[in-house]
C-alpha positions in Angstrom: 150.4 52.6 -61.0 152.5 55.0 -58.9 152.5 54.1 -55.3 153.9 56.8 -52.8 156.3 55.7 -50.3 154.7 57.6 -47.4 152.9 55.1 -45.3 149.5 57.0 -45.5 149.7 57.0 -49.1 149.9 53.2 -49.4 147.3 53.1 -47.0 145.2 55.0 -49.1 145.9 52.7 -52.4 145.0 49.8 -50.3 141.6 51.4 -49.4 140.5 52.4 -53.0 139.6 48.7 -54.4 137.4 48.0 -50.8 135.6 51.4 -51.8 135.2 50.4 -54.7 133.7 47.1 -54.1 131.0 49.3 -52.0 130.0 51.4 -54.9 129.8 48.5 -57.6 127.5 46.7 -55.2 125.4 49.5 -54.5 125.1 50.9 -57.9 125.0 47.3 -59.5 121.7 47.4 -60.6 122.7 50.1 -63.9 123.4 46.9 -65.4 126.7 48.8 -67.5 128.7 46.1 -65.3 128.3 42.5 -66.0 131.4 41.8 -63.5 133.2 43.7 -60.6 137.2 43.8 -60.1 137.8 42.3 -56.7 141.5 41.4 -57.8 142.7 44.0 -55.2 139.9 43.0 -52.5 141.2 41.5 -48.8 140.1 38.2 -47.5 137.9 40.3 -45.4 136.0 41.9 -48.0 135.4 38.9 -50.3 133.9 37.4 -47.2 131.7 40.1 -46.8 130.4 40.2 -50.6 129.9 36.2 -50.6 127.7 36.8 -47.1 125.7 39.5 -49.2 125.3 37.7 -52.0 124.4 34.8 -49.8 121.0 36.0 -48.4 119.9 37.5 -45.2 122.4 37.3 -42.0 121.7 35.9 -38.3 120.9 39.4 -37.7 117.9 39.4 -40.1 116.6 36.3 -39.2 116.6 37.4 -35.8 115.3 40.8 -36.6 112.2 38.3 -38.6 111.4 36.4 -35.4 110.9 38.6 -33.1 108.8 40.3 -35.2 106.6 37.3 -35.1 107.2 37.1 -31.5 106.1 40.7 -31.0 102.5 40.1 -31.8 101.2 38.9 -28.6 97.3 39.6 -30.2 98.3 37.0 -33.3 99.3 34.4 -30.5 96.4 35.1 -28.5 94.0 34.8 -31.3 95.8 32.0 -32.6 95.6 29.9 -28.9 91.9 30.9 -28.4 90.9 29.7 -31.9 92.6 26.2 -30.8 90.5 26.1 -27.7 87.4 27.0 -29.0 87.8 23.8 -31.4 88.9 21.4 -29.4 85.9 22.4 -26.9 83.5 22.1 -30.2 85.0 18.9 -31.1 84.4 17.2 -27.5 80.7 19.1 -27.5 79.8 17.0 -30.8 81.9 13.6 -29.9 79.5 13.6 -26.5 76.3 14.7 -28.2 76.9 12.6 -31.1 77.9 9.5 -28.9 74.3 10.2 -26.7 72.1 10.1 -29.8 74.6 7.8 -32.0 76.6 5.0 -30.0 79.7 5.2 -32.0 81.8 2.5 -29.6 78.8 0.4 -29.7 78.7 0.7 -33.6 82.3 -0.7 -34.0 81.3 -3.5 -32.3 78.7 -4.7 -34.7 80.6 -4.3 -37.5 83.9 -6.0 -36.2 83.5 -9.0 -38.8 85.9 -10.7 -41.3 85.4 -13.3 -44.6 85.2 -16.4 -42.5 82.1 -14.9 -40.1 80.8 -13.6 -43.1 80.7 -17.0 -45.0 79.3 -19.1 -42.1 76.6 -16.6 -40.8 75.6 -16.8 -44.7 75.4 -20.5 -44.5 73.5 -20.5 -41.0 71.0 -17.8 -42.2 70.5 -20.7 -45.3 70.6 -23.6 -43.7 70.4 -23.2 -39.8 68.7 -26.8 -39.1 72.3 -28.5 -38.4 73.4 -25.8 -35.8 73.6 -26.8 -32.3 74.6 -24.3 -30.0 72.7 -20.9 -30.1 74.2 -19.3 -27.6 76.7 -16.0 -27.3 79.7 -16.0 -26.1 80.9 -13.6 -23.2 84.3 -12.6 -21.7 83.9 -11.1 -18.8 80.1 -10.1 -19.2 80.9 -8.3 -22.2 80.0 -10.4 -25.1 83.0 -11.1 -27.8 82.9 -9.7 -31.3 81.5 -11.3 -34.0 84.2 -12.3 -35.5 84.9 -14.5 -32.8 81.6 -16.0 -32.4 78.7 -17.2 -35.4 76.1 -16.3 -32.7 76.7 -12.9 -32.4 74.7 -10.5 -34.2 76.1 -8.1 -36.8 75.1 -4.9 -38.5 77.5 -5.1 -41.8 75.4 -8.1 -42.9 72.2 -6.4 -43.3 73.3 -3.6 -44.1 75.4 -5.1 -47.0 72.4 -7.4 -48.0 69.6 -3.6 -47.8 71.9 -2.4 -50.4 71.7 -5.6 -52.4 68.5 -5.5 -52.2 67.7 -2.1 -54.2 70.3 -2.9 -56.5 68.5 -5.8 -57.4 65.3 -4.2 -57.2 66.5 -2.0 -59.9 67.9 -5.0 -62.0 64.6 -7.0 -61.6 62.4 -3.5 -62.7 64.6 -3.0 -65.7 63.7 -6.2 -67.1 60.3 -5.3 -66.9 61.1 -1.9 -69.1 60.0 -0.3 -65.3 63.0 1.3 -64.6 63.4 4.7 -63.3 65.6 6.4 -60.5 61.9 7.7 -58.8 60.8 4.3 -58.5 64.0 2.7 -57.1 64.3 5.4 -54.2 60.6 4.6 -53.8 61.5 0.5 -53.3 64.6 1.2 -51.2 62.6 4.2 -48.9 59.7 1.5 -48.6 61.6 -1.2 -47.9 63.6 0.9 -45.1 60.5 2.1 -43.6 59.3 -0.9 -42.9 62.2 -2.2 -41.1 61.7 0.8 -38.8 58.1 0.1 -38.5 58.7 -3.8 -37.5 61.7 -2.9 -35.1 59.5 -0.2 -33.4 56.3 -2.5 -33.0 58.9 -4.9 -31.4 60.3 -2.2 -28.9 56.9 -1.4 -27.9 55.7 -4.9 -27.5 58.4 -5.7 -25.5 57.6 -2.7 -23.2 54.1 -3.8 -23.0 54.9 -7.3 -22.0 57.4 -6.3 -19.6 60.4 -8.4 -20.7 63.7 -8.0 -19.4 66.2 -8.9 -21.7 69.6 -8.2 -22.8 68.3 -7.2 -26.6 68.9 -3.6 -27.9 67.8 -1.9 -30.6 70.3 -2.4 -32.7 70.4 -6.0 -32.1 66.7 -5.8 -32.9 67.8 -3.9 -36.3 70.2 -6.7 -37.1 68.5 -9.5 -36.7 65.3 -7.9 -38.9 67.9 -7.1 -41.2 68.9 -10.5 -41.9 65.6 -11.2 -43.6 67.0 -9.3 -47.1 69.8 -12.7 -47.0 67.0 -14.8 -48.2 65.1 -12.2 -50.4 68.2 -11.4 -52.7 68.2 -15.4 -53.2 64.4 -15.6 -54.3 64.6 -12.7 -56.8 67.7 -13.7 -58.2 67.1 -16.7 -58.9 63.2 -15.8 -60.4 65.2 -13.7 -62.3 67.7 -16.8 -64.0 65.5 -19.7 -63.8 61.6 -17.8 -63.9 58.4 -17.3 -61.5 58.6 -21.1 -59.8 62.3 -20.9 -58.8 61.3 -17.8 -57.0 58.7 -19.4 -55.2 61.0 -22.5 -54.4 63.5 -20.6 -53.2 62.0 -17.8 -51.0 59.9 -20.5 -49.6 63.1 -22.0 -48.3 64.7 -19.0 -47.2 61.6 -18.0 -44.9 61.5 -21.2 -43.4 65.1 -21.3 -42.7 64.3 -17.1 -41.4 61.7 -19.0 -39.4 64.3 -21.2 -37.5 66.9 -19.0 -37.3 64.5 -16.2 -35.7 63.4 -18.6 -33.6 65.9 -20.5 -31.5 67.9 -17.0 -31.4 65.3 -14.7 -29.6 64.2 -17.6 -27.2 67.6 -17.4 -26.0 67.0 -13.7 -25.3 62.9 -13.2 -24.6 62.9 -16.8 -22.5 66.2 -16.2 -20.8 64.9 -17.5 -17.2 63.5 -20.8 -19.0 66.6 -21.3 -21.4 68.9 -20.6 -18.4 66.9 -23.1 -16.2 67.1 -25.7 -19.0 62.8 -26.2 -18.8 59.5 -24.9 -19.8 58.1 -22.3 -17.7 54.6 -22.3 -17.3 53.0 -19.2 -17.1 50.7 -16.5 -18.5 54.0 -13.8 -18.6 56.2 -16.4 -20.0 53.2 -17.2 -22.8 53.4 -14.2 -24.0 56.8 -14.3 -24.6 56.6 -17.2 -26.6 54.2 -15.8 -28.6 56.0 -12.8 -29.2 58.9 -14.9 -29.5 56.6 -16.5 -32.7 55.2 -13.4 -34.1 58.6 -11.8 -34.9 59.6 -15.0 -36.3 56.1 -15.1 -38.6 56.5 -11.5 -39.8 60.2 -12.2 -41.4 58.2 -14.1 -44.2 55.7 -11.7 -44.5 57.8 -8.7 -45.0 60.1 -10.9 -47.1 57.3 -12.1 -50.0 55.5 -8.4 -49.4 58.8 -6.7 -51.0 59.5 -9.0 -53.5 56.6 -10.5 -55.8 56.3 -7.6 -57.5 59.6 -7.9 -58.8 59.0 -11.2 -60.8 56.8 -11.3 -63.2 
């Protein structure tokens, strides 16, 4: 190559390869150059092509944010969206907690395998139990894991599902079985449990007792009648008609019990507390109400199964 001595001309052989470099980049997209001569590039200019090649500078990502920035109706829409669901999430907690008592719920179902397997074996075989009553920290009354006494909401509502399921088992060895008439048994069977825990709630009313029950505990302890009628059909369905009788005899009488020194506790509180019998024509009718939810648990529990043995 013929370099001038002049100091301009050297500058300008010094100048040609960074030009250069600018027009292969530019014009690399012909694709008639797979690779382009930066032997004669500067530091300078090599840093420049790898920051290039490299991607978008500070500059452009500045450039990118405060575009975002710059769209105070995105932001605006985007903070009154959030508010509007946080406000619709709090409107349906509160409504949902008025009609629904989620906190109270939890509580009910705060149960593990041990209370499980000894509120089984009282609901069996409650004539060896001694103490009936509920146990309280600081007036609040302590889960039911904690205490046999307390009533629950995951046993019945385990033992209603139980139920249907063998409802459907029972009807399908009897060549009755069809999806109709197994909603039919489980809607029946759910309607009256509503019926008998509303006829409660307005007997109480009309007798004027004040007690500590609720509705759902009233729910739960109805509920625990299904314990003793998943026993009598399955076992008419192993051993025949007479173990069904045998056993769903002794499952309402053990019902019976159970129903019995539980709600006297609650409907005779000033006698139980008081440790005597109260005489009385308010407190009679307690007891006899006391007695008539007790008598219906067998009722209801031979009404919803003898048509399932055969």
């Amino acid at each position: 190559m013929d370099y001038t001595a002049t100091q301009s001309g050297f500058r300008q052989r010094k100048l040609q390869p960074n030009m250069r470099l600018r027009n292969s980049s530019m014009d690399g997209s012909d694709g008639n150059q797979l690779f382009e001569d930066t032997s004669g590039a500067t530091p300078g200019s090599q840093a420049g092509y790898r920051n290039q090649q490299g991607g978008p500078g500070p500059q452009a990502a500045g450039i990118t944010g405060q575009s975002i920035l710059s769209d105070p109706m995105g932001n605006l829409a985007m903070a009154y969206g959030s508010s509007l669901a946080s406000q619709g999430r709090e409107m349906m907690d509160k409504n949902l907690d008025r009609f629904i008592p989620i906190s109270k719920l939890k509580y009910y179902f705060a149960v593990d395998t041990v209370y499980v397997g000894k509120k089984l074996g009282l609901l069996v075989f409650p004539y060896m139990h001694k103490n009936w009553e509920v146990s309280y920290q600081q007036d609040t009354p302590v889960a039911p894991r904690f205490d046999v006494n307390a009533p629950d909401l995951y046993i019945p509502s385990m033992g209603f599902i139980t139920y249907v399921l063998v409802a459907g088992l029972a009807l399908g060895t009897q060549n009755k079985f069809s999806p109709e008439l197994l909603g039919v048994q489980a809607s029946s069977a759910l309607v009256w449990l509503i019926m008998e825990v509303l006829a409660v709630l307005l007997s109480l009313y009309l007798v004027t007792v004040n007690t500590d029950l609720t509705t759902i505990d009233l729910l739960a302890f109805s509920g625990y009648k299904y314990v003793g009628m998943i026993i009598g059909v399955v076992a008419g369905l192993l051993f025949g008609r007479l173990a069904y009788y045998l056993s769903l005899l002794w499952c309402c009488a053990a019902i019976f019990v159970f129903m019995i020194r539980t709600l006297r506790l609650k409907l005779l509180s000033e006698a139980a507390a008081e440790g005597r019998l109260v005489r009385g024509t308010r407190n009679q009718l307690r007891m006899y109400l006391t007695m008539s939810i007790a008598a219906a648990q067998p009722i209801f529990m031979y009404w919803l199964t003898y048509h399932l043995i055969r």
